[in-house]
C-alpha positions in Angstrom: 0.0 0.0 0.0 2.0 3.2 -1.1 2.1 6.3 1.3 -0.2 8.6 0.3 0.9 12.3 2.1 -0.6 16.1 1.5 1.9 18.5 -0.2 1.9 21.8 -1.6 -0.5 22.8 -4.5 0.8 22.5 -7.9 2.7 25.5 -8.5 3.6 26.1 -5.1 2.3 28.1 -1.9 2.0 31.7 -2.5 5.1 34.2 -0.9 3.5 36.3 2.5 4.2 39.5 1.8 5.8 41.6 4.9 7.9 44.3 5.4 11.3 44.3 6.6 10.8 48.1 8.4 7.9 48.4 10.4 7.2 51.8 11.7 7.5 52.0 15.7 4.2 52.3 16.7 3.4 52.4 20.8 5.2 53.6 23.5 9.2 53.3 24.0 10.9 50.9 26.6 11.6 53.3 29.3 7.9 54.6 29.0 6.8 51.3 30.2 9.3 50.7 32.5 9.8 54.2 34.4 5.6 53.8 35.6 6.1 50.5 36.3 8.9 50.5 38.4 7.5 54.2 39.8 4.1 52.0 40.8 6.2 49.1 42.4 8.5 51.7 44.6 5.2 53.3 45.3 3.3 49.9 46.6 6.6 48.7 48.5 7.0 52.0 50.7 3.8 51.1 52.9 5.2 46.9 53.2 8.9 48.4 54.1 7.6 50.7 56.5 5.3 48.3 58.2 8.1 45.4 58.7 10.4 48.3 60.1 7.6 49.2 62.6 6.8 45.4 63.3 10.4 44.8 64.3 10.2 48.1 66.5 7.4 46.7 68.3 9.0 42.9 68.5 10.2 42.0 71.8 14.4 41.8 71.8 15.7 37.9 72.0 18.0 37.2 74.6 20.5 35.1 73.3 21.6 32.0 75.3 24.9 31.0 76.1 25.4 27.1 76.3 29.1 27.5 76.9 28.6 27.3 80.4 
């Protein structure tokens, strides 16, 4: 029983036509990333500030000697 597998039309597919220079279109790198990085700083000031006030309020640990 021979093989019997799809191929291309006769004549061959047909070319894609794209261009090699696209225009930029959209906003630059550093657009993106000064907001985001702006909005992360932002939303990490109230977390720092309440680990530095919980560590305030944690009671000191006495460390113990078992040399003796």
């Amino acid at each position: 029983m021979p093989i019997l597998q799809d191929g291309p039309s006769p004549g061959g597919i047909a070319s894609i036509r794209f261009a090699l220079h696209t225009p930029n279109k959209g906003p630059s790198a550093m657009a993106i990333i000064l907001p985001v990085f702006g909005a992360f700083s932002y939303g990490m000031c109230p977390i720092d500030k309440g680990n530095k006030n919980r560590r305030a309020l944690a009671p000191t640990s006495t460390v113990i000697d078992e040399t003796t």
